[in-house]
N, C-alpha and C positions, 0 to 999 in steps of 0.2 A: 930550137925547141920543137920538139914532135908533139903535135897531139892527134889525138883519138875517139873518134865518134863511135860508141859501140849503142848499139839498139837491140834491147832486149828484154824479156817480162819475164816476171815470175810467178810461181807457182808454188803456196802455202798447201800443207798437209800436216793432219795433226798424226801421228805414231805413237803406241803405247803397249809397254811390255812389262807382263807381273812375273812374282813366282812369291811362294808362301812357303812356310818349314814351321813344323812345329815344336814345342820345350817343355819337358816336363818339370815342375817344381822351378822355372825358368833358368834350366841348365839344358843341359844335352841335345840339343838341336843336330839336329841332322846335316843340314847341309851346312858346308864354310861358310859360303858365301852368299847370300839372298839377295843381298845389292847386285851384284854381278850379273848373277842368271836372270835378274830382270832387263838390266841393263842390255844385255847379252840380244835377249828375246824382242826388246827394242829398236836394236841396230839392224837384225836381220829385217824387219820389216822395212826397214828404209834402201836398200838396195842401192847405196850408195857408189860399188865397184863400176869403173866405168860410164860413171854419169857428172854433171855440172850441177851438184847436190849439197847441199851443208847440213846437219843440225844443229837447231837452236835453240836456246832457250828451256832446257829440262828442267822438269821438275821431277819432287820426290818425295810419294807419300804413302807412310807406314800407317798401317790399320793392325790392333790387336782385337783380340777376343777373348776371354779367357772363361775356361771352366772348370772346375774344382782344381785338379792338381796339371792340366794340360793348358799350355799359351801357343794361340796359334795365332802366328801373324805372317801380314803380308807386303808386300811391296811392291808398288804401283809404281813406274816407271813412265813420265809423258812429255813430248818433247816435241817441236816443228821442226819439218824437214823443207828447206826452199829448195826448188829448183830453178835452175836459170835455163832459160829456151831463147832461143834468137828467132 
């Protein structure tokens, strides 16, 4: 049986990434995808390539507004990133 003493701390960080699109009469939105490009805009800030990184934990939160015939909403994207350091 092997075992393994590993010694090491972590490092919490909050990340968070929007994008909004608007609808008129709540049809014809512009973009596909609103989830994605947040999401998207989320990841990049975590710089995960090359590092002892995770994220955890995401959340997801739609806000609308609306005014006469235009609905604009948006999507908030937020999420921990741990690092692990020796």
């Amino acid at each position: 049986m092997l075992s393994v003493l590993v010694i090491f701390s972590l490092q919490i960080t909050t990340i968070k990434g929007e994008a909004s699109d608007n609808k008129i009469f709540g049809f014809w939105g512009l973009k596909k995808s609103v989830l994605a490009e947040a999401r998207r805009n989320m990841l990049n800030q975590a710089n995960l390539e090359g590092s002892a990184r995770v994220v955890i934990n995401e959340r997801i939160e739609v806000h609308r507004s609306y005014m006469f015939i235009l609905e604009t909403y948006t999507i908030v994207v937020t999420a921990e990133v741990i690092e692990f350091t020796e």
